[in-house]
C-alpha positions, 0 to 999 in steps of 0.5 A, a space after each residue: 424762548 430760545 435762539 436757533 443756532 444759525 447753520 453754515 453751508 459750503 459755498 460753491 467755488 468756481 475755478 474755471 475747471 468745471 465742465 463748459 468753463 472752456 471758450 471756443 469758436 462754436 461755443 455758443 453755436 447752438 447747431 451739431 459741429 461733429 460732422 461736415 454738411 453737404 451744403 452751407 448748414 446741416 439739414 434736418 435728415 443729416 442732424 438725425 442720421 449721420 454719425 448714429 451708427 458707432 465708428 472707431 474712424 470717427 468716434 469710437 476711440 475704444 474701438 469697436 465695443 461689441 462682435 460675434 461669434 467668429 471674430 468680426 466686429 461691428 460693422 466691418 467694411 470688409 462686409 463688401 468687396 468695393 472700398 471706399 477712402 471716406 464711406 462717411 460721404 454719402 448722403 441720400 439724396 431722398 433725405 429719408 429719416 423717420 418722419 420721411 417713412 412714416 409720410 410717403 408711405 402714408 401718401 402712398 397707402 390712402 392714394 391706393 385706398 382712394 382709387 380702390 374705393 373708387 372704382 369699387 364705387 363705379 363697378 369698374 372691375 366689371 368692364 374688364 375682359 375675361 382674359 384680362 382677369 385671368 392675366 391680372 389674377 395670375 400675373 398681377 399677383 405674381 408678381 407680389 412674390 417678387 416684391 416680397 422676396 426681394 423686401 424681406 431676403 435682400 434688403 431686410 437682410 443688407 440694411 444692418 449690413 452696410 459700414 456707415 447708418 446713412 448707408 444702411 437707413 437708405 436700404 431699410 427704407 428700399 426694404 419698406 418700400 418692397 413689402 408695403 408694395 408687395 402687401 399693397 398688391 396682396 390687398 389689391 388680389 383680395 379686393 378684386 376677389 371680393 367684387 369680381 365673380 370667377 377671380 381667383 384670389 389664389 392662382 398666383 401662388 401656382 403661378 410662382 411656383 409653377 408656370 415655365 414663363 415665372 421661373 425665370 423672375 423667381 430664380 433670379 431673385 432667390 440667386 440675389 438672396 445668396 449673395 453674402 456681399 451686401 453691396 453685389 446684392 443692392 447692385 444686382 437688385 437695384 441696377 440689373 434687376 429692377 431695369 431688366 425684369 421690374 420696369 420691364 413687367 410693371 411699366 412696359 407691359 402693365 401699365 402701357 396695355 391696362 387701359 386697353 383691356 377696360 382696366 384703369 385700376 392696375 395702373 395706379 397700383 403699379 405705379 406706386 411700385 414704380 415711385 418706390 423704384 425710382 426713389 431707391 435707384 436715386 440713392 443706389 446711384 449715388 452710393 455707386 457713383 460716390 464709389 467709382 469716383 473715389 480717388 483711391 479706389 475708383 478704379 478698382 471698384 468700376 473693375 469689380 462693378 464690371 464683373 459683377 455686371 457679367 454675372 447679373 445681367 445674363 441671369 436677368 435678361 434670360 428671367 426677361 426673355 421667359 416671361 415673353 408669353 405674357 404679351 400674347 395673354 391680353 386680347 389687346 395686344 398693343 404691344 410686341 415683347 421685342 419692342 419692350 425688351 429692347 426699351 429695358 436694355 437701352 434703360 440698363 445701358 443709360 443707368 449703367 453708362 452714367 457709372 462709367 460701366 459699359 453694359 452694351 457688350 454684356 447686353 449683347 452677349 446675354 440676347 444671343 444666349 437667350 436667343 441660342 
């Protein structure tokens, strides 16, 4: 028999220069260290969020690997005209991350279910009044008209536009919340269409296009889908808009005078479009708090929020101002339109005054406009 030739092989020779040869602090460390937690130990939403999007001011050495066509790279800060010594600093306060969208939005969608099966159950769009139905079917679903424009032509369009991926994460997620609230009002027209003899399912597209007391609310936000400057369009959605006209249709009218015409559906709809608001007003805060305390730019930010606060605010108190006729279409009018104005401005000047901006001037000025 003969014998097999006994083969060699190459061992390994370990010299100390081989990757993970070098001893540091956080070596054995088995959390992220590139980036400074807001608290004692990163959070979840920071480990999946910060740092994603590429920045030459932190990691990207190179410099920015990819532009366009007219010679603007990445995700240039010139984009805004506010400025910021560390745009890194924010962080969102609602911590919405993937799982985060996915599980409200889920809560949101079955609760609505819920209370649309419900009161399919008991016949409850029955005990509605006939001018109720006719405000609901050319109001209520007027006002999907507004969500979707803001949804799909403002913050779909922004959310790519911000100069770091924890800013831009917070507007998709105020981009989501408008177009699942506008299609949450969509679905909710159609349900009552099906169970209500005599709705009609489709008068809210002549309303938005037509009737005088709507073109206000759709001028002011088509005006807000030109804005270029991805930072003027979240101020003027989110802190002019939203407190003026959206709180002011949604919770000062709807919500306050629906019980009172037979209606305990339209509330809980509503409100879920008021939770998304006061989700996306938290971190809209806290980006422009973070931007008006800024050592370096403070104050010349606060000076261009100033302007841009006389820009907006007259363009929504006079969308508020024309939907006035609303509060006579009910037969039970509990509320008067003075009243409810006047809670959506002292809301504005409270919001506006925690950013160290003076709006009580501008309010004022905008009223006797309207007034005039």
């Amino acid at each position: 028999m003969a014998e097999t030739a006994t083969r060699s092989f190459p061992k390994p020779q370990f010299t100390d220069a081989e990757a993970g040869a070098l001893v540091f602090p956080s070596s054995t460390s088995r959390a992220f260290s590139y980036y400074k937690p807001q608290k004692m130990r990163a959070t979840m939403y920071e480990d999946v969020t910060f740092d994603v999007q590429p920045d030459p001011e932190r990691h990207l050495l190179q410099g920015w690997i990819y532009g366009f066509a007219d010679g603007s790279k990445g995700y240039p800060q010139e984009w805004t005209q506010l400025r910021s010594g560390d745009w890194h600093a924010f962080r969102d306060p609602n911590e919405e991350w993937e799982q985060t969208i996915y599980r409200n939005n889920a809560n949101v969608v079955r609760q609505i279910q819920q209370n649309l099966e419900g009161a399919r159950k008991a016949d409850a769009y029955a005990q509605w009044t006939p001018a109720w139905s006719r405000f609901v079917e050319r109001n209520v679903g007027a006002w999907m008209h507004a969500e979707q424009g803001l949804g799909m032509h403002v913050f779909v369009a922004v959310q790519r536009s911000g100069p770091t991926n924890m800013i831009n994460n917070a507007m998709a997620v105020n981009a989501a919340h408008k177009l699942r609230f506008a299609q949450d009002l969509a679905l909710y027209n159609l349900d009552i269409e099906e169970q209500l003899a005599h709705f009609d399912g489709s008068a809210h597209r002549e309303v938005w296009q037509t009737e005088p007391s709507w073109q206000g609310v759709r001028e002011n936000v088509e005006r807000i889908t030109a804005v270029q400057d991805w930072a003027e369009a979240l101020f003027a959605a989110n802190l002019v808009f939203e407190p003026l006209v959206g709180e002011l249709f949604r919770s000062h009218l709807v919500m306050q005078i629906a019980a009172r015409n037979g209606d305990f559906t339209t509330p809980t709809v509503m409100g879920a479009g008021e939770n998304d608001y006061d989700r996306d007003l938290r971190y809209t805060r806290a980006l422009f708090s973070m931007l008006v305390e800024d050592e370096t730019h403070g104050a010349a930010n606060r000076a261009l929020l100033q302007e841009w606060l006389e820009r907006w605010v007259p363009v929504s108190l006079e969308a508020a101002r024309r939907l006035q006729p609303l509060w006579s279409q009910p037969e039970e009018k509990v509320l008067r339109f003075e009243d409810s104005l006047d809670r959506a401005k002292e809301r504005e000047v409270a919001l506006l005054a925690g950013l160290g901006l003076g709006a009580d001037a501008h309010i004022a000025a905008g009223s006797e406009g309207s007034a005039k």
